[in-house]
N, C-alpha and C positions, 0 to 999 in steps of 0.2 A: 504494500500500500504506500503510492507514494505520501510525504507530509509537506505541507504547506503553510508558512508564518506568514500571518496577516497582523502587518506591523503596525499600520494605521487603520484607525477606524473608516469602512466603509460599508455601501448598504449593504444588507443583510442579504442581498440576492446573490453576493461574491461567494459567501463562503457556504450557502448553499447549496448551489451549484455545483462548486468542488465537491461536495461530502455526496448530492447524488449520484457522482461519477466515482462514488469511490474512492477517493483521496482524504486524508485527514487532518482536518487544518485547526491550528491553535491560533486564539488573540491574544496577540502580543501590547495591548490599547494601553498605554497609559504608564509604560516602563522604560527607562533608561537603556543609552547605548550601552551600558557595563554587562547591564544582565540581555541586551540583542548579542551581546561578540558571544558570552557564554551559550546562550542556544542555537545560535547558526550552524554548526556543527552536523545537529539532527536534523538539518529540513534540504528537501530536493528543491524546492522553489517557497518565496517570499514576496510578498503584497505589499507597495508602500505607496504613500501617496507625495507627502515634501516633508515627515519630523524629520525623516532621517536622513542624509547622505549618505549613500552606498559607495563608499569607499574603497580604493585599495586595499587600506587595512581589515576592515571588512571582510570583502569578496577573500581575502586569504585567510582567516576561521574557518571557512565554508567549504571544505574539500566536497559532499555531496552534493552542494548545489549547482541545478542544472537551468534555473530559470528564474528571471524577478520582473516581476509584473508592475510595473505604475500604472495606478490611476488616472490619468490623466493623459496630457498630451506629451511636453517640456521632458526630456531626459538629464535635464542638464544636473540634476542629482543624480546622479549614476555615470560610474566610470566605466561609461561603454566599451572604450577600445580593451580595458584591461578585464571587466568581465568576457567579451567576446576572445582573449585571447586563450581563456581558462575555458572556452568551452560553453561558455554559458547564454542563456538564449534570452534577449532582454526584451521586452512587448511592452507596447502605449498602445492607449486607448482616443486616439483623436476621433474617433467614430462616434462614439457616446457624446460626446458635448460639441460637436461642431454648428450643429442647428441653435443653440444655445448663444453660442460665442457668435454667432453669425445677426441673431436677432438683438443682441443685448450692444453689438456697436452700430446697429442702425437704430435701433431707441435711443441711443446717447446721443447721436447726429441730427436725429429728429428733433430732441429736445434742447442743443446747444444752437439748432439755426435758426426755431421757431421760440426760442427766448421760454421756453415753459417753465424753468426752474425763477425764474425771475418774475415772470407775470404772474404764478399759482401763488408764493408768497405776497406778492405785491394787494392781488386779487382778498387774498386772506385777512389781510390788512386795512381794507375798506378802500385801498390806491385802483384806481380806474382809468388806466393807461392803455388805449388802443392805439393810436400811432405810433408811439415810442418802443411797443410790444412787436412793431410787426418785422415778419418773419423772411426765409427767404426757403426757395423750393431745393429740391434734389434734383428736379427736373431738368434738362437742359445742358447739367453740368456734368462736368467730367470726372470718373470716380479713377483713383487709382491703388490698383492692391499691390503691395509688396510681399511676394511669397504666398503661392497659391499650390499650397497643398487642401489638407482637409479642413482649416478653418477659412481661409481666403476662397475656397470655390463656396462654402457654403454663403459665405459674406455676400459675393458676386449671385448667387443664387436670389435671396433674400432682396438684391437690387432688382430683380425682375419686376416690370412690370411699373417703375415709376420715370419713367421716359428719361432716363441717364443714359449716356456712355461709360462704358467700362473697359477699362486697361488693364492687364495685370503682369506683371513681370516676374519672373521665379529666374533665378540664376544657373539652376539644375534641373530645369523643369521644360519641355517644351514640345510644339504638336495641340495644349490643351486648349488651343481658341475655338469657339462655336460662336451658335447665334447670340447668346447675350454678354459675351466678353473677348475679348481680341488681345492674346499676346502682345509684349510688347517691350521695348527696350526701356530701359531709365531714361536714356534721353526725349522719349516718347511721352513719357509721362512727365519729365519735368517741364516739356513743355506745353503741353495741355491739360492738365488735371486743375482740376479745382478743389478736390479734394482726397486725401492722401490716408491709405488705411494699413497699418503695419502687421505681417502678417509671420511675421519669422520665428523660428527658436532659436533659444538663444544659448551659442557658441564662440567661442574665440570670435571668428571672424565675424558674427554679428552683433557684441558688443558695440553701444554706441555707433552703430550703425548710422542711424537717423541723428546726425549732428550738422554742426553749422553748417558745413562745405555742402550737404545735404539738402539741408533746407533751401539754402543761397541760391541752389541752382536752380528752384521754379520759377517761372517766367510771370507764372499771376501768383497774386496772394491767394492760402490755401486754407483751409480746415483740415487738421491731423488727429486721426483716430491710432489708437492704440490698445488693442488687447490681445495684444504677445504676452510680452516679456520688459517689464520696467527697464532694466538695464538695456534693452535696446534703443532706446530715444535719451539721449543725454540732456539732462535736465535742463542744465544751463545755456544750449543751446537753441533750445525749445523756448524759454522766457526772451533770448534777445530775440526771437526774430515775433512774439508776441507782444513785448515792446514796441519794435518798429512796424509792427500792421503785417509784415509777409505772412507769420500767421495769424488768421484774420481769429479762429476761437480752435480750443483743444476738448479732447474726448480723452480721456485716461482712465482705463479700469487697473491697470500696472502702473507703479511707479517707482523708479530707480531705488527709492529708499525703503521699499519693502523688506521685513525679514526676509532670511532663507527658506521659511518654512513659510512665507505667505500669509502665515498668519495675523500680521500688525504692521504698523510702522516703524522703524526702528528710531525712537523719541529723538535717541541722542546725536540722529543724523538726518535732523529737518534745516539742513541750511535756508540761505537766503535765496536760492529758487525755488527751492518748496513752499516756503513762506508766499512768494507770489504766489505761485500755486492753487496756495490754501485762499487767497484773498481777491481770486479772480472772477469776475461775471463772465468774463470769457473762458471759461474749464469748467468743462463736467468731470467729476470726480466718484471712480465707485471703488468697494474693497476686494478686488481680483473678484469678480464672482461674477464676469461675466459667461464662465462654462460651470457654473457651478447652480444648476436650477433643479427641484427638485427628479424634475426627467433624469437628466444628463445624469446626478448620481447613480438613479439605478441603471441607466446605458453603461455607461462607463465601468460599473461594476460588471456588470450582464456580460459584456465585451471583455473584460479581463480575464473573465472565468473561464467563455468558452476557448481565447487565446493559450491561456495554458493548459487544458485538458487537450488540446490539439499540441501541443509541443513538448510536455509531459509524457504524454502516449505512446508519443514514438519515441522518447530520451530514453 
């Protein structure tokens, strides 16, 4: 029988799943790396979502393990080359929450161009501002995704239907244009887009990806959505060109100064861009939870389960 450590808490359909296929899985929910290095040992494959960093040191406890499952999309807690070197078969779940992350940065774009965060308070307030309130369309303009894998095609998906152009660029990625999105270079999109959707994980190479030289190079002022990866858009980069007007308002469901585990902010690291940030009518702000709905939990679990029963099976 194989065993299976489910490290973080996830929906109850994860483990399951595992136990009607036969496999036997403990929660590990609410205990310390000291006492994860002691059990790793025993288990064929492990379920984590962002406590933990799976580590070198880690993956070397674990002579039996043949597979580690995240919840989620982002591997970037996991030491993939050196797990894959050992043998070991590492699965994300971008299937389960891409519908999710697709609808939660077009509600934010919706709600940052048609002023809603501003006019429902205001409204609340007894303030009765409709000129001042008014909005601008999707319509007409130019969307641009960067990195279209499984949360950028759902994004582009989700644009159907509100009479935009779509761009989308992938570096690694190409063949995927059809009727409602069109391949497309960076030069492509810096020069027509009006609006810029970040769609990357985040890696050495896409670190701060989205910075000044970045931004500088659209030809119109833009709106910048983000629900990657915080460290993908550099903060301070981000505020000057929201100072100068090139961008015209921001969408952040990530932000650079998030924990590691996503969980919070990290207090003692709210400089003086985050501060604008916090104090802008231009930025919509939410806490990572744009793939995090109650759907998407149980997908994402549903998806993990069947992913390793299918690569378990055969290990």
């Amino acid at each position: 029988m194989k065993k299976i450590l489910c490290i973080d808490s996830n929906h109850d359909v994860l483990h399951e799943t595992l136990i009607q296929h036969g496999f036997h899985c403990d929660l590990f929910w609410n205990r310390s790396k000291e006492e994860l290095m002691s059990l790793l040992p025993n288990y064929d494959g492990i379920v984590i979502r962002s406590k933990f960093k799976i580590t070198r040191e880690l993956i070397d406890t674990a002579p039996a393990l043949k597979c580690i499952g995240r919840v989620g999309a982002g591997m970037e807690n996991i030491d993939v080359a050196y797990a894959q070197e050992k043998g070991i078969i590492c699965l994300s779940a971008p299937e389960g929450n891409r519908d999710a992350v697709g609808e939660h940065a077009l509600g934010m774009l919706l709600m940052l161009m048609n002023h809603l965060k501003r006019a429902d308070a205001e409204v609340r307030q007894g303030i009765w501002k409709r000129a001042e309130n008014r909005g601008h369309e999707i319509g007409g303009r130019t969307v641009g995704i960067i990195g279209y894998g499984n949360m950028g095609s759902a994004f582009a998906s989700k644009l159907q239907g509100l009479g935009c152009t779509v761009l989308a660029h992938d570096k690694y990625k190409t063949g995927f244009g059809n009727d409602h999105v069109k391949e497309a270079s960076l030069e492509e999109i810096h020069d027509q887009a009006d609006i810029v959707s970040i769609h990357l994980p985040l890696t050495a190479e896409t670190h701060a990806y989205i910075d000044d030289a970045f931004l500088s190079s659209f030809r119109k002022n833009i709106y910048v959505v983000n629900t990657a990866r915080g460290k993908c858009l550099d903060t301070q980069s981000l505020v000057k060109h929201l100072e100068s007007g090139k961008v015209i308002g921001a969408c952040l469901d990530v932000l650079e100064y998030e924990s590691v585990s996503f969980e919070q902010l990290d207090t003692a690291l709210l400089p003086e861009p985050m501060q604008y940030l916090l104090q802008s009518e231009r930025v919509i702000l939410t806490p990572h939870i744009a793939g995090w709905t109650h759907e998407s939990n149980y997908k994402m679990s549903k998806v993990i389960a069947e992913k390793m029963i299918a690569a378990l099976g055969t290990a």
